[in-house]
N, C-alpha and C positions, 0 to 999 in steps of 0.2 A: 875671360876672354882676353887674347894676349893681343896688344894696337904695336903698331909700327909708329915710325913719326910719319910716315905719308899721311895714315889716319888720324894722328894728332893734329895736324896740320889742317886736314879735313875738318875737325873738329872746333879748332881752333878760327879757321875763317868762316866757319858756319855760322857764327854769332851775330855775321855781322847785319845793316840794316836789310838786305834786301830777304831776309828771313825773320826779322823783327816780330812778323804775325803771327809765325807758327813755332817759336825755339823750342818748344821742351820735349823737340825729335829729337835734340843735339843731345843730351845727356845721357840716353839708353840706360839709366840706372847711374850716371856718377853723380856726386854731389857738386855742386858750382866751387868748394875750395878746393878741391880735388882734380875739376878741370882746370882752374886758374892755376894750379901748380904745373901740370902736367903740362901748359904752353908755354910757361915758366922755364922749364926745362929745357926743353926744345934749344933755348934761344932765339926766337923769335922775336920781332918786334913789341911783342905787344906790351903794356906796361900796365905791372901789376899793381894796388892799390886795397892792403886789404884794414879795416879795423878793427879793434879787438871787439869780442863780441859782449853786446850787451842784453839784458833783459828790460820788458815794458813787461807791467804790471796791471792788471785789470778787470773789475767789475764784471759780470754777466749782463747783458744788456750795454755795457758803457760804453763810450769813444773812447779808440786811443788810437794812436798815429807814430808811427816808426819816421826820423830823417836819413837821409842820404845826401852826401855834401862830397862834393868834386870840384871839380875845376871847369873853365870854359872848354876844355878840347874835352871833355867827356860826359858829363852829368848838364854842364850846361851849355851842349853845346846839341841845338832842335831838340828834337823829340826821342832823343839817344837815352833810352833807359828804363829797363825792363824788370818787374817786381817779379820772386820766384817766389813759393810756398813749399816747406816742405817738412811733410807732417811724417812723425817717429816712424822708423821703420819701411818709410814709402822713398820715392823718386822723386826730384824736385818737378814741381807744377808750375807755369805760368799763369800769372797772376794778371798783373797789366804789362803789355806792350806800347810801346810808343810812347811813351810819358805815360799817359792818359786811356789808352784802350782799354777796357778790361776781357778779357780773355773768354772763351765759348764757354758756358757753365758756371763762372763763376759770378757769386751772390750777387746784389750790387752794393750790398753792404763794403764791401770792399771799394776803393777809390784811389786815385793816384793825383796828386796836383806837381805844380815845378813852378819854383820862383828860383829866377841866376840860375845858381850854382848848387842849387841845393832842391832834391825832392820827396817829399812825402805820401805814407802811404798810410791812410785812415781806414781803419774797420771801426764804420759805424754802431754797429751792434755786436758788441760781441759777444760771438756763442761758446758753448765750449769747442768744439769740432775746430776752434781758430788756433787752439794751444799747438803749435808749431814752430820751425825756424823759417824766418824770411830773409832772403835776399836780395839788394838792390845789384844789379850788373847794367853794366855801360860798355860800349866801344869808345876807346877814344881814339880820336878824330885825328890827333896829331902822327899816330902810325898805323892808320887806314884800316888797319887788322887787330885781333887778337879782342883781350876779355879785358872787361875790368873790371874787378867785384870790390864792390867798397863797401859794404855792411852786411852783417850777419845781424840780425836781431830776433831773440827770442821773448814771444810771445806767452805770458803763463798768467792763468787766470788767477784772482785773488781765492780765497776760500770762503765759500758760501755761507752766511752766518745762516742759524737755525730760522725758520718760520716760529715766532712766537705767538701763540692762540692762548693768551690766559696759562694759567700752571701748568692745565695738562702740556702745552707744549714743551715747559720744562725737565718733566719727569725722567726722560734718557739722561739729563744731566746729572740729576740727586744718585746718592748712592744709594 
């Protein structure tokens, strides 16, 4: 599908709060680095913020928790900052809205907290179904408009050691 910048533009102020509850109409299929590029382009105000991506490692069943760290006009600036999910293959999902909302359908194993300048997002339990990339995205506040994605973090669980029941649970390993 071929966008104009009218529609970039569209797409670009649709982020901002007073859609906060409902964003993940805005992406139709893009990815969130893909639309922070695409406002980027434009020349727009908005100012971009991205970091390299990292990976969190994890247990079946274990806590683990992704940060997101900004500044006051973005990340800690109210309840400005909204977690996306998005699993291989699919479209980015909303996660939590608002700092703190979590979004229709999702687990509550998922959570979001904000202290300053900086907020996190903990999956309590984690399942496999969580192996994904997650995104923290903000507005900042200082040019009214536009995206600001500031983490990519992927998700990937550890490998499951064996169930050990006495020797016979050994046997797939002997040669």
């Amino acid at each position: 599908m071929k966008r104009g910048r009218s529609d970039v533009g569209t797409l670009c102020s649709a982020v901002g709060p007073q859609t906060a509850g409902r964003p993940d109409h805005i992406y139709h299929g893009l990815a969130p680095l893909l639309l922070t590029l695409v406002c980027f382009s434009t020349g727009s105000w908005a100012q971009v913020l991205l970091t390299e991506l990292s990976s969190v490692s994890g247990s079946l069943c274990q806590r683990v928790s992704i940060t997101c760290s900004g500044s006051s006009s973005n990340v800690g600036c109210g309840n400005n900052v909204d977690w996306y999910q998005q699993l291989p293959g699919s479209a980015p999902r909303t996660l939590i809205y608002r700092a703190t909302s979590r979004a229709s359908g999702v687990p509550d194993r998922f959570s979001s907290s904000k202290s300053g300048n900086t907020a996190t997002l903990t999956i309590s339990l984690l399942q496999a179904e969580d192996e994904a990339d997650y995104y923290c995205a903000s507005v900042d506040s200082s040019s009214y408009h536009g995206t600001v994605v500031q983490a990519r973090e992927e998700v990937r669980q550890k490998p499951a050691l064996p169930q050990v029941m006495g020797r016979q649970g050994l046997n797939h390993l002997l040669p």
